[in-house]
C-alpha positions as CSV (number, residue, x, y, z in Angstrom):
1,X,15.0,6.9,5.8
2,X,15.0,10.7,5.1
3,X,14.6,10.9,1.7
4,X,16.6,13.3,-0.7
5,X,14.7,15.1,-3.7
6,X,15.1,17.5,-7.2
7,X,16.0,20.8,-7.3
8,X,12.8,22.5,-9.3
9,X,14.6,22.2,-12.8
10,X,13.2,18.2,-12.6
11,X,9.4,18.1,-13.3
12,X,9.1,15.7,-10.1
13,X,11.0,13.9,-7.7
14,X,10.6,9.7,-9.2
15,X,13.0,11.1,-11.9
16,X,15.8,12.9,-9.8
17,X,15.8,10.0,-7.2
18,X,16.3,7.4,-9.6
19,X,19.2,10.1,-10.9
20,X,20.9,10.5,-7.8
21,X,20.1,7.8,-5.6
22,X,23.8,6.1,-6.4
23,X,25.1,9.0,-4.4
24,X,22.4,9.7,-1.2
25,X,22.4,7.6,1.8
26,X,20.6,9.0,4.7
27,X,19.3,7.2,7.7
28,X,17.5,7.7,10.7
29,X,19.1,7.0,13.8
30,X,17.9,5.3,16.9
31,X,16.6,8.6,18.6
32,X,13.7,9.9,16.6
33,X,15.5,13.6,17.2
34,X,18.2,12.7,14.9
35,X,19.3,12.1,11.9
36,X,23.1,10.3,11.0
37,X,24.2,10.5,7.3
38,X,26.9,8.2,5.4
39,X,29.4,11.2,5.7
40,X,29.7,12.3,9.1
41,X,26.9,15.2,9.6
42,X,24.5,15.3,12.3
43,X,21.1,16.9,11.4
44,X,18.8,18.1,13.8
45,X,15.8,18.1,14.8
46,X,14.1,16.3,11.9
47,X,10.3,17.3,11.9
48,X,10.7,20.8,12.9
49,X,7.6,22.9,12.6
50,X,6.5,26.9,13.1
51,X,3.6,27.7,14.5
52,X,1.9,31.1,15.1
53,X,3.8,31.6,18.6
54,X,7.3,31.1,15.9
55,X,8.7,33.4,13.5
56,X,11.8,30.8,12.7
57,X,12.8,27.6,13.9
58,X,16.4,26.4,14.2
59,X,17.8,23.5,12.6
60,X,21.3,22.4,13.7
61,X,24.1,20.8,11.4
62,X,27.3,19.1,13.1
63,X,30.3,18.3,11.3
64,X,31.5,14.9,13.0
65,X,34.0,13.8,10.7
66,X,37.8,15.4,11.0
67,X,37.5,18.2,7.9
68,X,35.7,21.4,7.7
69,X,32.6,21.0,5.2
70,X,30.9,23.6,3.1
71,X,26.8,23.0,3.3
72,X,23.9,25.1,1.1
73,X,20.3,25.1,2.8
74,X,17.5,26.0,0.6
75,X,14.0,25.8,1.4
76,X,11.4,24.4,-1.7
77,X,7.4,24.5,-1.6
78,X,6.4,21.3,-1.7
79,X,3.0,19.6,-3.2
80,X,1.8,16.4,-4.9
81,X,-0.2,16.0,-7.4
82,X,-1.3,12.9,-9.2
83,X,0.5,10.6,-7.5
84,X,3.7,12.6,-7.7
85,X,5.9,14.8,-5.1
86,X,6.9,18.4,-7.1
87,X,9.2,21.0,-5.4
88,X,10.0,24.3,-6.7
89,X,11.8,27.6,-5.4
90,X,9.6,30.2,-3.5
91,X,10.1,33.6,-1.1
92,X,7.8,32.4,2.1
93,X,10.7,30.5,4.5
94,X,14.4,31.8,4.3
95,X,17.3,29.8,5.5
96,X,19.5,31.6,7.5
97,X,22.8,31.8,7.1
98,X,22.0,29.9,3.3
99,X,25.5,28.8,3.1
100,X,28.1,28.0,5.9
101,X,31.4,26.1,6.5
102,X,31.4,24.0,9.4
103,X,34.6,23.6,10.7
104,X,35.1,19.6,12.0
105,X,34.0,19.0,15.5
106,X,31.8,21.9,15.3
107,X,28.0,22.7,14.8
108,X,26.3,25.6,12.8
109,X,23.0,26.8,13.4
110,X,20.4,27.7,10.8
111,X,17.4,29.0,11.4
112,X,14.3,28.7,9.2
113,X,12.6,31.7,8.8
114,X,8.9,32.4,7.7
115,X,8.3,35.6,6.3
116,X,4.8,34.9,5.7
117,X,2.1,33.3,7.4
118,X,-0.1,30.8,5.8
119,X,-3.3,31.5,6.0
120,X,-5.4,31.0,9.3
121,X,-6.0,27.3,10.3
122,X,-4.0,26.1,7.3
123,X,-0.7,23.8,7.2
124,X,2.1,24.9,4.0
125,X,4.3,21.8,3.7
126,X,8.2,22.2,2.7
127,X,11.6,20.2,2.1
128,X,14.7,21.7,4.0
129,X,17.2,20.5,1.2
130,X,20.4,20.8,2.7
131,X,23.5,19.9,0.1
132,X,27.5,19.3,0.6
133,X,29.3,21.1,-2.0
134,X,32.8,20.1,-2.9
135,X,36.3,21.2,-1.5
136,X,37.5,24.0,-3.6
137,X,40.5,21.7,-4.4
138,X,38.7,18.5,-4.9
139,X,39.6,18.2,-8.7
140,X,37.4,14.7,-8.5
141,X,34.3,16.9,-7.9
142,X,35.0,19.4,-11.2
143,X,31.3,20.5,-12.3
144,X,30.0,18.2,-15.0
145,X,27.2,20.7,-15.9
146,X,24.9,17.7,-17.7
147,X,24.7,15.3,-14.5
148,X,23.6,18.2,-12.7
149,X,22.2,20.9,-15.2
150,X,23.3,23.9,-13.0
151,X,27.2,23.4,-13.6
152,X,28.3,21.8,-10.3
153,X,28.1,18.9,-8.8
154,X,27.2,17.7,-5.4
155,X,28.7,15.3,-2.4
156,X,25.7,14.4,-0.2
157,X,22.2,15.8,-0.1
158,X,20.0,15.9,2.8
159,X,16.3,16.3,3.0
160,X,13.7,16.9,5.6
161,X,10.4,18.0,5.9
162,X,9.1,21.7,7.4
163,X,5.3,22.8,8.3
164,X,4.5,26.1,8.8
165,X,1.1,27.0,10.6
166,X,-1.2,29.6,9.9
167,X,-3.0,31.3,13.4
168,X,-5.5,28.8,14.9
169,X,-3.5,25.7,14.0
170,X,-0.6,23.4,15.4
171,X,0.8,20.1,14.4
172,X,-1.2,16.8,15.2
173,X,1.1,15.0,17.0
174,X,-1.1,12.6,19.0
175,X,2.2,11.1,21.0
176,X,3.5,14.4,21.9
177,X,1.9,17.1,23.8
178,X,0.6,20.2,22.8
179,X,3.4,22.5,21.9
180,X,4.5,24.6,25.0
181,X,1.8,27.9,24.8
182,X,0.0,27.0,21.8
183,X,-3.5,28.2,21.1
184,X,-4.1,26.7,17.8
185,X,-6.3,23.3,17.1
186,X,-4.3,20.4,15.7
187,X,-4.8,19.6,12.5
188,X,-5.2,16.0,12.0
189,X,-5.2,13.8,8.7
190,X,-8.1,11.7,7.7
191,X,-7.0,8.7,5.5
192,X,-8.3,6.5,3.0
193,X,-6.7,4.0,0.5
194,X,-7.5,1.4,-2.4
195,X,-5.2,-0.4,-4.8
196,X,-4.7,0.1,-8.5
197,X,-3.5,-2.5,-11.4
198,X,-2.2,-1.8,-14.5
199,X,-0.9,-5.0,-15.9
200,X,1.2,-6.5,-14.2
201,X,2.2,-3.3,-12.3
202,X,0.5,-3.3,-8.8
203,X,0.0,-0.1,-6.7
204,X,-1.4,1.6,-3.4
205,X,-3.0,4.4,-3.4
206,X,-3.7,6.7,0.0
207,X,-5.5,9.9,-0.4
208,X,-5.5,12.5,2.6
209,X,-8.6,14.4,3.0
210,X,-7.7,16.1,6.1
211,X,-6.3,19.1,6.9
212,X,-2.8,18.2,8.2
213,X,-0.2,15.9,6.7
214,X,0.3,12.3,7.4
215,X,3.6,10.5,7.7
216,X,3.4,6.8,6.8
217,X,4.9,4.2,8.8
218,X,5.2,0.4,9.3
219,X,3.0,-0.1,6.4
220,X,1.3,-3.6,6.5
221,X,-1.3,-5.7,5.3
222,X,-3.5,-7.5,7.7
223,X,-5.0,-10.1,6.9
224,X,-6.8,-11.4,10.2
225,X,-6.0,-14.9,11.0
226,X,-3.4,-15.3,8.0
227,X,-1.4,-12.4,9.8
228,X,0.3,-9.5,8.5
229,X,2.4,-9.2,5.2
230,X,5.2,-6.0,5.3
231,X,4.9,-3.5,2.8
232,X,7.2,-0.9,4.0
233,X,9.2,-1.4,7.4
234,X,10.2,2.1,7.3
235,X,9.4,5.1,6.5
236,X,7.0,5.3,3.5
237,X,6.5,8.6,3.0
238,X,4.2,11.6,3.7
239,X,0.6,12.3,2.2
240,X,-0.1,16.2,2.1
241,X,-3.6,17.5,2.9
242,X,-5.6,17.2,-0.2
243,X,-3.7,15.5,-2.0
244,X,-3.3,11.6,-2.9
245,X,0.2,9.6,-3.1
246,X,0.8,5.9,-5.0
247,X,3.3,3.6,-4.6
248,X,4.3,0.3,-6.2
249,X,3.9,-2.9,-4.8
250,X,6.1,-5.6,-5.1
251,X,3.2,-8.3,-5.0
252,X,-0.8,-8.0,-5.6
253,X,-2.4,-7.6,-2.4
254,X,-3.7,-10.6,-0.4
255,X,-7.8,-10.8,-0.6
256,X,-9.6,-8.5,0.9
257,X,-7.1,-7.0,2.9
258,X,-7.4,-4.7,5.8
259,X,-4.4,-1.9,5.6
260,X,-2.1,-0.8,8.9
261,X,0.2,1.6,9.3
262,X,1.7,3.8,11.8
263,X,0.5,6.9,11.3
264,X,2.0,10.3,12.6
265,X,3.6,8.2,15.4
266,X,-0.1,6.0,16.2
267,X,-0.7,2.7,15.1
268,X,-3.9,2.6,12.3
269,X,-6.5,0.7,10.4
270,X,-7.1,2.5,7.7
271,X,-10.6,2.4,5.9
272,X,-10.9,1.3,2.4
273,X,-11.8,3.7,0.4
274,X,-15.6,3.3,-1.2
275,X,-15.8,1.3,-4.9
């Protein structure tokens, strides 16, 4: 599931979601390439990436349904911190055109722009927040200025993730080649985890000391001859480089536990972290 977030008035993203997750349904469809909304829009692709050999990427948005539909795309900086995912407005990736009408049947493309680098052999991490704004005459749709605090209220949002690479540094995408002429080393992620209780409130924790992102899937426990126990079937989410992510668990984990997940596309044991 692609996962929708805040605009940068919210102090971080638990709060909006639990806000606006009544009116966001995205899901991923059967071709990793694509992505298939509840309203009829057609993203595409979803992971993109520029590298040093890119100045922009495009993204393309197709209006399936049978009405033209007006669209913003903004991109936000994105980091986490604690725990927690925070996005807030910045200068460093432009979308281009930033607002478009789409007539129905047809596609619009936008490109993502970088207008500056990151710095040499780093990954930036952003969310491509991509919004359908009401029908001029959709009276239903008439800003209510405290749901959204910026006096207009949205249809559908959309959501994806964008990494930008400094020279000397490409995505590490271990079941995908190299990217066609790229120079830079891949920048892998380097995983640990442990679990957390507070009460009754059970948690895992994954912090990513490496120095590209990891995308969580297929989250499991393994528990050797007992078998496996699901966490997360789906998508979990992403860990930035640096930085640590938590998420509740619906039970305490089984004893001594061994953690799998699909990671970045490749299945993975992930090592405990030390006590």
């Amino acid at each position: 599931m692609v996962k929708a977030h805040h605009f940068p008035t919210f102090p971080s993203a638990a709060a909006w979601l639990l806000r606006t997750a009544c009116r966001v349904v995205v899901t991923l469809a059967a071709c990793a390439n694509w992505a298939q909304a509840a309203t009829p829009l057609m993203i595409w692709p979803v992971d993109p990436v520029i590298t040093e050999e890119q100045q922009a990427v495009a993204v393309w948005l197709e209006n399936r349904g049978t009405a033209s539909v007006s669209l913003q795309v903004r991109v936000l900086d994105w980091s986490q911190t604690d725990g927690e995912e925070f996005f807030s407005a910045q200068k460093d990736v432009v979308a281009s055109p930033p607002i478009s009408v789409v007539p129905a049947g047809k596609r619009q493309m936008v490109r993502l722009i970088a207008a500056r680098r990151p710095p040499m052999g780093l990954e930036e991490a952003y969310r491509v927040v991509i919004d359908e704004l009401p029908a001029p005459d959709d009276s239903a749709q008439k800003p209510t200025g405290a749901e959204t605090g910026m006096g207009i209220r949205l249809n559908v949002r959309y959501a994806i993730p964008l990494f930008v690479y400094g020279e000397g540094a490409q995505p590490f995408r271990p079941t995908k080649p190299l990217l066609a002429g790229g120079k830079g080393k891949p920048l892998p992620p380097s995983l640990t985890w442990h679990a957390t209780r507070q009460g009754n409130r059970h948690q895992l924790v994954v912090r990513n000391q490496g120095a590209g992102h990891a995308r969580l899937t297929s989250v499991q426990w393994n528990t050797g001859s007992r078998g496996t126990i699901a966490i997360n079937e789906g998508l979990m989410g992403y860990v930035l480089p640096g930085s640590q992510m938590r998420w509740e668990l619906e039970a305490p984990p089984p004893a001594n536990p061994e953690l799998k997940a699909t990671i970045n596309g490749v299945d993975t044991l992930l090592p405990r972290a030390p006590r």
